[in-house]
VEXTI-649925 format. One line per field, with one value per residue (C-alpha): x, y, z. Coordinates in steps of 0.1 Angstrom, whole numbers, padded with zeros to 4 digits. Example, Ala and Ser with C-alpha at 12.3 -4.5 7.8 and 13.67 -1.06 7.14 Angstrom:
2
u: 0123|0137 $
v: -0045|-0011 $
w: 0078|0071 $
REM end
This chain:
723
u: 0000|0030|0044|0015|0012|0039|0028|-0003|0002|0022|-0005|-0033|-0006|0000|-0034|-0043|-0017|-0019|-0053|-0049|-0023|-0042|-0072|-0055|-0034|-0056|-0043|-0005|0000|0008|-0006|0020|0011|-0004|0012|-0011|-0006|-0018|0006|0034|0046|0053|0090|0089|0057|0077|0109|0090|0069|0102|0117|0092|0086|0125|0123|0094|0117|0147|0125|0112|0145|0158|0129|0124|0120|0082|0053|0038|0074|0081|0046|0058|0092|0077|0053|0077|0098|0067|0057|0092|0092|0063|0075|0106|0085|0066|0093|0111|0142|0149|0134|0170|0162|0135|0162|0171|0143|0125|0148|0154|0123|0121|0150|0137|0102|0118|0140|0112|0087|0063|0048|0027|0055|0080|0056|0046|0084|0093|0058|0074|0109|0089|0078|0114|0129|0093|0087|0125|0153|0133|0142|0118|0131|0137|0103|0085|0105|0098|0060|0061|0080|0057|0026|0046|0047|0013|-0009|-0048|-0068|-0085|-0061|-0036|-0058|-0047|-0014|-0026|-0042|-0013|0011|-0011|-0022|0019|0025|0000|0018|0048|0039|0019|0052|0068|0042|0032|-0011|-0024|-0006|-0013|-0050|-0050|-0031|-0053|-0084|-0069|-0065|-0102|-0115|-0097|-0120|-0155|-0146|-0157|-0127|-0110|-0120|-0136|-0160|-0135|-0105|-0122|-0133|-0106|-0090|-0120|-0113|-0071|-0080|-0100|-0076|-0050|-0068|-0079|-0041|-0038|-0058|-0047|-0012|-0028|-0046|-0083|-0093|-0130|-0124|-0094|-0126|-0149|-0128|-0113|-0157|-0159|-0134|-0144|-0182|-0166|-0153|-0179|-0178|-0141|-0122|-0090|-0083|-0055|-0077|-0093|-0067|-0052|-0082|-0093|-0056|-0060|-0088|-0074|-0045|-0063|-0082|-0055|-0040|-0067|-0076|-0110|-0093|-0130|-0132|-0093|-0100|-0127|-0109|-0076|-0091|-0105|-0071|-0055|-0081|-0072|-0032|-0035|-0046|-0026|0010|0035|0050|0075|0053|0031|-0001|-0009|0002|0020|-0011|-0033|-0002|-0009|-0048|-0043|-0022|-0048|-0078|-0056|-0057|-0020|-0022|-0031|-0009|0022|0014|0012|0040|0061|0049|0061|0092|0098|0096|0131|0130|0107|0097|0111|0074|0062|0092|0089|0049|0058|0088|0063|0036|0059|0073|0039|0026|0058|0057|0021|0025|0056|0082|0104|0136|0121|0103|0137|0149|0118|0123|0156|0149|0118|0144|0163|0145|0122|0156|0162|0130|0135|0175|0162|0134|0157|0185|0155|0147|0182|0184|0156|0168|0203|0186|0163|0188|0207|0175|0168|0205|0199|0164|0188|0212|0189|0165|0197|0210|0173|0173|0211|0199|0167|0190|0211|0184|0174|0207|0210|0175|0180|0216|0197|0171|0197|0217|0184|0177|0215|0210|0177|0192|0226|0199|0178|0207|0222|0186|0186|0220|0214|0180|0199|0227|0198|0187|0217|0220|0182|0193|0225|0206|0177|0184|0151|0125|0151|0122|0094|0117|0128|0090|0080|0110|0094|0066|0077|0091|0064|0040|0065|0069|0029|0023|0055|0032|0003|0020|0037|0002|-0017|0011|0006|-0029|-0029|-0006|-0027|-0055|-0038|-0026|-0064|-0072|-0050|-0052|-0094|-0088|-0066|-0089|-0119|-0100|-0091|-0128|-0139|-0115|-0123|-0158|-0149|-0130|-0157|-0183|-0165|-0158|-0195|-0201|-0178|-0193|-0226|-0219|-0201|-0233|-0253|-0232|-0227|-0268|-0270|-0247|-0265|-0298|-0290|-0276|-0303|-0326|-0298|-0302|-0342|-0336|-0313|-0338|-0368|-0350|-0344|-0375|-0388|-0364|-0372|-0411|-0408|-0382|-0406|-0437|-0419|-0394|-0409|-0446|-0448|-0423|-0449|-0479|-0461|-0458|-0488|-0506|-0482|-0490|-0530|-0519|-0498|-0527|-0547|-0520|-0518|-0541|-0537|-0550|-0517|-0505|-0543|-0537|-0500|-0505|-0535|-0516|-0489|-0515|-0527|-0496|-0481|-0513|-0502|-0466|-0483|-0506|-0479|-0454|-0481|-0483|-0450|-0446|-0471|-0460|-0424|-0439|-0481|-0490|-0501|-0493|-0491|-0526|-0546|-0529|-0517|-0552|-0557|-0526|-0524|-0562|-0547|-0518|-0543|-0573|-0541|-0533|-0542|-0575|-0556|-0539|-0546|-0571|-0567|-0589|-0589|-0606|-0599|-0617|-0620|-0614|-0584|-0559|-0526|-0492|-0462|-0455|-0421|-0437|-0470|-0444|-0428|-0453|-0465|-0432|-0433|-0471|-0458|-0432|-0453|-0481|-0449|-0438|-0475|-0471|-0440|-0433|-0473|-0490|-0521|-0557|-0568|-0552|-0564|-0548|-0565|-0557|-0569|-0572|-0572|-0569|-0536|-0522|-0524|-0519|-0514|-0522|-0513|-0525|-0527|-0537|-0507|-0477|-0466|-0438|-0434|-0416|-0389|-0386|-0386|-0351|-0370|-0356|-0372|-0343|-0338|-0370|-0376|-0344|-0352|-0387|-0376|-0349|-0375|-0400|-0371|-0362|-0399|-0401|-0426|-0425|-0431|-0432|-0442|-0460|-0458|-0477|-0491|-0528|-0502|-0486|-0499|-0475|-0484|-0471|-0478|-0473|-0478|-0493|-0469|-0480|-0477|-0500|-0532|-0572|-0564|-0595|-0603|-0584|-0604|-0604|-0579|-0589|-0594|-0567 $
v: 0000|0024|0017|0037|0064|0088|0084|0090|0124|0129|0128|0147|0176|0179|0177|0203|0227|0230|0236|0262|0280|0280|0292|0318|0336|0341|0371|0365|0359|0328|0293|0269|0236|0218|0183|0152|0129|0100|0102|0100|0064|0077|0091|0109|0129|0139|0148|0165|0186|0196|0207|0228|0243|0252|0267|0292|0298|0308|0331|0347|0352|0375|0397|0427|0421|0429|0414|0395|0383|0370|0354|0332|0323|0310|0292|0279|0269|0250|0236|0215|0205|0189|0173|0160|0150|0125|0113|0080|0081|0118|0130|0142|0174|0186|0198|0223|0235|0236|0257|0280|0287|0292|0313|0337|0338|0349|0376|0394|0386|0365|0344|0326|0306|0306|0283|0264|0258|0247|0225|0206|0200|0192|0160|0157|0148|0131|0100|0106|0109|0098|0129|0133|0158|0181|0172|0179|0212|0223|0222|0243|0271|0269|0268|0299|0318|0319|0345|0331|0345|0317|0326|0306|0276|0255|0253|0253|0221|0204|0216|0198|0167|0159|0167|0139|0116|0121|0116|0085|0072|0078|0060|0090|0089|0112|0136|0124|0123|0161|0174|0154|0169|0206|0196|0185|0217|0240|0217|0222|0260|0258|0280|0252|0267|0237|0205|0183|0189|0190|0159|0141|0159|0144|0111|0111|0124|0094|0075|0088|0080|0046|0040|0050|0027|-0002|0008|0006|-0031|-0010|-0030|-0020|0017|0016|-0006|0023|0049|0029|0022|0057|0074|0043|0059|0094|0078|0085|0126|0123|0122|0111|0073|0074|0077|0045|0024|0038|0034|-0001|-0007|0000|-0020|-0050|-0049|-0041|-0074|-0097|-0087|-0099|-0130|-0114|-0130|-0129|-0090|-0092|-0099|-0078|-0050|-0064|-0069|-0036|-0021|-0039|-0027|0009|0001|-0017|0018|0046|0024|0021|-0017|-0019|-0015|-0033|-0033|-0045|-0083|-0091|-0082|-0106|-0132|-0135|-0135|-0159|-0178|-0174|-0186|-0222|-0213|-0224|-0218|-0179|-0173|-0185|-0168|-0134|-0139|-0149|-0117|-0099|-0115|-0109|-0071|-0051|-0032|-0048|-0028|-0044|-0048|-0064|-0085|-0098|-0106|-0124|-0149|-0154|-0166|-0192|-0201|-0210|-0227|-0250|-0258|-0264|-0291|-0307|-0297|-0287|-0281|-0248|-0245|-0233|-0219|-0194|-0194|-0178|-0153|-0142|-0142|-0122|-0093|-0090|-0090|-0058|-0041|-0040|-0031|0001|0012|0009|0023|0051|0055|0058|0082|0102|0097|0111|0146|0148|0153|0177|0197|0196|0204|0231|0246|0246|0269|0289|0291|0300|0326|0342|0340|0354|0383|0389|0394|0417|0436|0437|0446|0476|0488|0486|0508|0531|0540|0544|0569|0586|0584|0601|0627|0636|0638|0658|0683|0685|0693|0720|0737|0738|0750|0776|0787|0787|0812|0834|0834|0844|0871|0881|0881|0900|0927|0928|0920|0939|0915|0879|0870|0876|0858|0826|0822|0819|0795|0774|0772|0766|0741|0724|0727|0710|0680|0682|0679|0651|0630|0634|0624|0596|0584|0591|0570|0539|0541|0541|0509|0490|0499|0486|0453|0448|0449|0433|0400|0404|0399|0374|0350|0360|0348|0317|0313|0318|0292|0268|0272|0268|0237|0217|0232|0213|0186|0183|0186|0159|0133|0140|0137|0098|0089|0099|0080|0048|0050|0053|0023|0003|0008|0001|-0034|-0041|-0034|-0057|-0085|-0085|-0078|-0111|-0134|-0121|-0134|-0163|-0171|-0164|-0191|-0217|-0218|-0213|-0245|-0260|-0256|-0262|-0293|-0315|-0305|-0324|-0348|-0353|-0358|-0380|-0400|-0407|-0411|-0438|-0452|-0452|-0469|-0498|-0497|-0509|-0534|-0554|-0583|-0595|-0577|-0569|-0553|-0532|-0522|-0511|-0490|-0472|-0463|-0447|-0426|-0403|-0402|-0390|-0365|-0351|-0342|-0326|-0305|-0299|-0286|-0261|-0248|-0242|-0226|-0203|-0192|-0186|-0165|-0162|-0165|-0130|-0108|-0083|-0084|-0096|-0071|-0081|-0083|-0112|-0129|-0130|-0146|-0174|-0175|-0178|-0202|-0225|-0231|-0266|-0266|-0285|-0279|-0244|-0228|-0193|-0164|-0139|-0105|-0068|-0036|-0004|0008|-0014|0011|-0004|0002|-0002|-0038|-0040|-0026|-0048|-0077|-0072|-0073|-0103|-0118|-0107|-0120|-0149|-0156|-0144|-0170|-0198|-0190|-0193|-0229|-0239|-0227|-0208|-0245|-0220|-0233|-0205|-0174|-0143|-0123|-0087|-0060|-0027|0000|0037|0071|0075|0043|0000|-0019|-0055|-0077|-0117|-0125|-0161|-0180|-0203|-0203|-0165|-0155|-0193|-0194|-0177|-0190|-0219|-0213|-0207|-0172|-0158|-0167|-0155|-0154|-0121|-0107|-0107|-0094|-0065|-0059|-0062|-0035|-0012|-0013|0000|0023|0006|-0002|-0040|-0051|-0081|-0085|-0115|-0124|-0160|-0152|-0151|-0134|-0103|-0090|-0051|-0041|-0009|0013|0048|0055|0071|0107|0095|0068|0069|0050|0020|0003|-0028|-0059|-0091|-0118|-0146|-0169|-0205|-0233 $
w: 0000|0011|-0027|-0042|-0016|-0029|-0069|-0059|-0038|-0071|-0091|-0073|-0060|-0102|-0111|-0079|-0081|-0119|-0127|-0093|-0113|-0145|-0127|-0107|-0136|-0161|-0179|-0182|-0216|-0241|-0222|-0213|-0226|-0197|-0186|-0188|-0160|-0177|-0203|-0177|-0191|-0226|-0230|-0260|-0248|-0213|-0237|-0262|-0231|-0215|-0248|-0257|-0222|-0218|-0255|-0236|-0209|-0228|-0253|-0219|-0204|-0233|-0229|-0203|-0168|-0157|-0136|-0167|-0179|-0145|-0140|-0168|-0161|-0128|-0149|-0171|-0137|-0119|-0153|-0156|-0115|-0121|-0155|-0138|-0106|-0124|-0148|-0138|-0135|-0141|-0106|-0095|-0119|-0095|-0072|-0096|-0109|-0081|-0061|-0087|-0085|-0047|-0052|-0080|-0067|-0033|-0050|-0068|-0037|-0051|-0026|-0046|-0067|-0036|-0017|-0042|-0048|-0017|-0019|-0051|-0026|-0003|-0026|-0038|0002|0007|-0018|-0035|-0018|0014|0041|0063|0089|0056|0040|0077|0077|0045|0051|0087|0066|0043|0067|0085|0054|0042|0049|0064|0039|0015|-0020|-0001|0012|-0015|0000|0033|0023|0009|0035|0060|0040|0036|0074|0077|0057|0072|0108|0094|0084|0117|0136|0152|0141|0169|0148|0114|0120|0137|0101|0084|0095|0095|0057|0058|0074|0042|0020|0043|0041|0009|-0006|-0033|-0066|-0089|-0075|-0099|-0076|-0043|-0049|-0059|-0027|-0006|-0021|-0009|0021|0027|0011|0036|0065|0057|0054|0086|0106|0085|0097|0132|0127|0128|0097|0098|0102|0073|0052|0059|0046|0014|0008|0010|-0010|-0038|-0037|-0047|-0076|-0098|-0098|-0109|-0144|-0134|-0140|-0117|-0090|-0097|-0097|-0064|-0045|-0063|-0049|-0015|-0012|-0025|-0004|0025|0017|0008|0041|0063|0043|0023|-0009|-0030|-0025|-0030|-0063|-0072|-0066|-0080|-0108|-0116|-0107|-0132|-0158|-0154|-0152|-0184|-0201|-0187|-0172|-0199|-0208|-0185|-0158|-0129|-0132|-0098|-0108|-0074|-0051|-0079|-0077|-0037|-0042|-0063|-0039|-0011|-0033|-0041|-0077|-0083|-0122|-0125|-0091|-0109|-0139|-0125|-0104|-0137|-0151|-0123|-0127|-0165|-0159|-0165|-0135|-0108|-0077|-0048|-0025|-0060|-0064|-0030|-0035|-0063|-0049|-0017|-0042|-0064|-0028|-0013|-0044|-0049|-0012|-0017|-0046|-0023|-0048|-0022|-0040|-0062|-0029|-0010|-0042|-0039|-0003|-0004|-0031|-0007|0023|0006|-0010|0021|0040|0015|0021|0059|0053|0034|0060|0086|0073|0067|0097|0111|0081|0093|0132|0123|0106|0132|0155|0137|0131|0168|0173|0152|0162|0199|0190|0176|0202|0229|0203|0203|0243|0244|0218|0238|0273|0256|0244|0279|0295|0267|0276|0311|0309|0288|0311|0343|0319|0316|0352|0359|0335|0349|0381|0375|0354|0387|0407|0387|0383|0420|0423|0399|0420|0450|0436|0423|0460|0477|0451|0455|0498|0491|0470|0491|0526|0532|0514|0527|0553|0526|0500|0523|0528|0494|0488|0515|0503|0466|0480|0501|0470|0443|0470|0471|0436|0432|0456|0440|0409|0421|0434|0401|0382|0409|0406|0369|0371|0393|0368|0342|0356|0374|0335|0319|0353|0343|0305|0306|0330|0309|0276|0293|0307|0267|0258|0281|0274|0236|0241|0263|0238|0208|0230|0238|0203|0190|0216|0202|0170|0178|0197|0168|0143|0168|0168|0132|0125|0153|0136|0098|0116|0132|0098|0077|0106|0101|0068|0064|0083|0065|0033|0048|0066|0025|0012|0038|0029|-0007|-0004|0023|0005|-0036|-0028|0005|-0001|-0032|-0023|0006|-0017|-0041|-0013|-0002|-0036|-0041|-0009|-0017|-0049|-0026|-0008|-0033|-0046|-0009|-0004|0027|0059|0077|0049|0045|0082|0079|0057|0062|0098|0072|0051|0080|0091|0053|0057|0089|0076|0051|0073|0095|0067|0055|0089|0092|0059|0070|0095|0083|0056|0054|0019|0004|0033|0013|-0001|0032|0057|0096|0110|0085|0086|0125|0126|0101|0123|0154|0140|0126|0163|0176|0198|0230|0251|0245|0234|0217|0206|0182|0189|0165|0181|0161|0123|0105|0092|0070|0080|0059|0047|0067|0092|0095|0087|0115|0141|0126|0137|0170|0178|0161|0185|0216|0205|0201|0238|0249|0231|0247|0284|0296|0299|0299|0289|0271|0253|0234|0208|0204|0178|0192|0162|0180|0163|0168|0174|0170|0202|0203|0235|0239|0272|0286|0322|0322|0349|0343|0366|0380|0352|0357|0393|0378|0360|0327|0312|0280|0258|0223|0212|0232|0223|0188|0195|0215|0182|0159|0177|0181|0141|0141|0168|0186|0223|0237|0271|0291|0325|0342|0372|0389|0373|0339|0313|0297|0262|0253|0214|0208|0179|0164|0129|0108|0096|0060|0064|0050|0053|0025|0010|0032|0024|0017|0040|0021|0004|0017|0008 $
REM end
């Protein structure tokens, strides 16, 4: 499954980002010739795009710089990433075109292009050259450079959906699944530009998290997703996206042993790969190898497995597919000699496989530790910065404080001077002249203290504000979270519900059919078989002359006749012929005058107007009278029992009531068993309400149920018609 994963992102980031661009620059000049992803096998088609798109780029490069010239160099740059991103075996050219165009883009300050350059390296380091501490970094600058209006959601998305991938392949899926659904929430805000891409970017997103929970062992969850991106199938163009999801699912399959839906979907996927993959290509014939393999069909597994085998450059997950499938089948058919010879070849290129990943991972541990190294340093060279910063600041404002102070003491300095000159020229106005000093002075400490107390006042203001703030933010966010919290639970409940239910309806469902089959084969095959029998027992009959004979066999023809009675019976009630036509009320007094008269007797009694319900629904509660009137047969021991349909305005009630042992029953040991169960499912998948009340005088069972609103007066049904 992991071998598809990076050509598909491929495929929808070039299909996404493409038609984006197209869609986005709509008035820049002369179109650059769009790249056909399903075209990717042929060679001279790739060589022939890049020539023409470089011959573009050169013609532009001669020309004056502007804002439409550069638009298109860009172009022409993002046009040959995503050429050489889907070209085998010339990937390596990505790194240089796609930093060029980081590196331009970020020169003339075009945000646009320099993300979605650094989006294409991102792919380069993610499903090339395998580097994920790059590839993770890569998408946080991008995500860090983007502003949050919606132009840019595009990349928001993508950004996201690859952090996703990445943490998938680390193991870490709390955090796979959280970037998964930010990429899901740019999608429900409605802001991707065409219904074609957003659903093909619906359909990888549930691509992506159905390959998630198979990496966790959740098969149902990962089957639910795979079902659902496979029903979005149908609003899409792209062919590619049928055979990655028909993929998924047969993998997903063959890995927990479904090997007919296996090959359903193996099958398909190797439809579509036989139109768009070139020659040298597999078309999906290692998965259909092991199908094969697990469905016993030796033949067709060895013959996909050879084909796998005769291709020039085999992927290694494929190769290893195919050598476990010739391994199994030759140990299977005891030739044990090309048994080991397979054996080892497996060995050895699943040996391989789990070299590269780990070597991969000790890759990725390696330059995740010089990232974190790095992101270190900076973070102490930002801390060291900031505390000088601080220290500078801090010197600053005691120079300022000095110089205020040396100003202060030189004004009063000079004052004083102009005193003593003021005392020495007038000696006769020094008392007048010392008391208004004084009190100069008194009224500048005054209005310093008042001041001072203004400023503190203010402060505390302002930190009573900002304290009251803060606690009311985190009171609103708090609030928030247990909101969505609240929220989310109620939306699980609802879906567990919804699930539970459409069970329960395919479980009734299921034994409906079944009940069906039994009478029709019941009432076709051993009815007549039955009444073969005993017309050729009359004709014995006839054929026997002595009286032993006579006697035996007329003991044998009522006892022929009572099979046959009895087989009827039960085919009725397993399913009463014509229900549909003769209504409940109808089919339950069949179902009560077929009982025997000993050793209970039942009744049949209807009060009020007949009104029709569905047929599911009127089915239903047929069964469950049915089985009440069988438990009355089998554990009541009661002389006599009623059955009463009750037809009110708003309502049908049904009432089986019976004088046998009641709640001695149950202190007997006797519990209600299955039969009840499956009553109390049934009048739930209706919506109606059934109880039992069980006493020593007997039992009482109370089905009632509401008319539907839709339902209207139907003509009276005729009684059926007598057998």
């Amino acid at each position: 499954m992991y071998r598809g994963q990076s050509s598909r992102y491929v495929v929808i980031t070039l299909l996404l980002a493409g038609l984006l661009i197209g869609y986005c620059q709509p008035s820049v000049g002369q179109p650059i010739p769009a790249l056909l992803s399903n075209r990717r096998g042929n060679v001279a088609y790739m060589d022939s795009m890049a020539r023409v798109i470089k011959q573009h780029y050169a013609r532009l490069a001669t020309t004056a710089a502007t804002p439409r010239t550069d638009t298109l160099l860009f172009q022409c740059l993002y046009r040959l990433s995503q050429l050489y991103q889907v070209w085998s075996g010339r990937r390596d050219s990505l790194l240089y075109f796609g930093n060029e165009l980081v590196r331009q883009a970020h020169d003339r300050k075009n945000l646009f292009y320099e993300v979605n350059g650094k989006l294409l390296l991102e792919a380069y380091y993610r499903t090339g050259e395998i580097n994920t501490p790059k590839a993770l970094r890569l998408n946080l600058d991008v995500l860090s450079l983007i502003p949050p209006d919606k132009y840019y959601d595009n990349v928001r998305f993508q950004a996201n959906l690859h952090l996703g991938s990445l943490y998938k392949l680390s193991t870490e899926y709390a955090k796979a699944l959280h970037y998964t659904e930010l990429a899901r929430q740019v999608i429900i805000r409605d802001t991707v530009y065409r219904s074609a891409i957003t659903n093909s970017l619906l359909i990888d997103l549930e691509q992506h998290v159905g390959s998630i929970y198979n990496r966790q062992g959740r098969f149902q969850a990962s089957e639910q997703h795979y079902l659902k991106a496979e029903s979005m199938l149908n609003r899409t163009s792209s062919e590619a996206e049928y055979g990655y999801v028909f993929d998924d699912l047969a993998e997903l399959y063959l890995k927990y042993g479904h090997y007919g839906q296996a090959l359903h979907y193996g099958k398909k996927a190797e439809a579509v790969w036989e139109r768009i993959k070139s020659t040298g290509e597999s078309k999906g014939w290692g998965t259909l190898a092991s199908i094969y393999a697990g469905l016993g069909n030796d033949e067709l597994a060895i013959w996909y497995a050879q084909k796998v085998l005769h291709l020039a450059r085999p992927n290694k997950f494929v190769l290893e597919q195919a050598y476990r499938t010739l391994y199994l089948v030759a140990e299977r058919q005891h030739d044990w000699q090309r048994a080991m010879g397979y054996y080892k070849r497996y060995v050895t290129v699943r040996d391989s496989i789990e070299s590269d990943r780990r070597g991969l991972e000790l890759m990725s541990i390696e330059k995740q530790a010089e990232y974190d190294q790095l992101a270190l340093q900076s973070k102490q060279a930002q801390q060291l910065q900031a505390e000088r910063v601080r220290t500078v600041e801090q010197e600053k404002q005691l120079v300022q404080l000095r110089a205020d102070a040396e100003a202060d003491r030189l004004y009063r300095r000079n004052l004083l001077t102009e005193k003593l000159r003021m005392l020495d020229k007038e000696r006769a106005d020094a008392q007048i002249a010392q008391q208004q000093a004084r009190h100069r002075l008194q009224q500048q400490d005054f209005d310093r203290t008042v001041e001072q107390q203004a400023d503190q006042t203010q402060r505390n203001w302002l930190f009573f504000g900002f304290v009251s703030t803060l606690l009311l933010l985190v009171a609103l966010g708090l609030l928030l979270y247990s909101t969505r919290l609240r929220k989310r639970q109620a939306d699980a409940n609802l879906r567990l519900a919804y699930e539970r239910k459409a069970t329960d309806a395919r479980i009734i469902q299921t034994q409906e059919s079944e009940r069906a089959r039994l009478a029709a084969d019941l009432h076709d095959d051993l009815g007549g078989t039955l009444a073969t029998l005993n017309r050729r027992l009359t004709d014995m009959q006839d054929l026997v002359q002595d009286d032993a004979g006579q006697q035996a066999f007329a003991d044998l023809v009522p006892l022929v006749q009572k099979s046959s009675d009895d087989l009827r019976r039960i085919a009725h009630n397993l399913m009463p012929p014509e229900f549909a036509r003769i209504g409940l009320r109808y089919a339950l007094e069949q179902l009560v005058q077929s009982q025997p008269l000993v050793p209970t007797r039942f009744t049949f009694l209807v009060s009020g107007n007949e009104r029709r319900l569905p047929l599911d629904t009127e089915l239903n509660l047929y069964r469950i009278v049915s089985e009440q009137v069988q438990n009355v047969n089998k554990h009541a021991k009661a002389g006599r029992a009623a059955v009463q349909l009750l037809y009110y305005d708003d309502k049908l009630t049904i009432t089986v009531e019976d004088d046998g042992l009641g709640n001695r029953t149950t202190l007997a040991g006797n519990s209600p068993g299955i039969g009840l169960k499956t009553s109390k499912l049934r009048a739930e998948y209706i919506g109606a309400t059934l109880w039992r009340d069980a006493s020593e005088a007997g039992t009482l069972v109370v089905l009632e149920i509401t008319y539907p609103l839709h339902i209207h007066e139907p003509p009276q049904p005729r009684p059926p018609a007598t057998d």
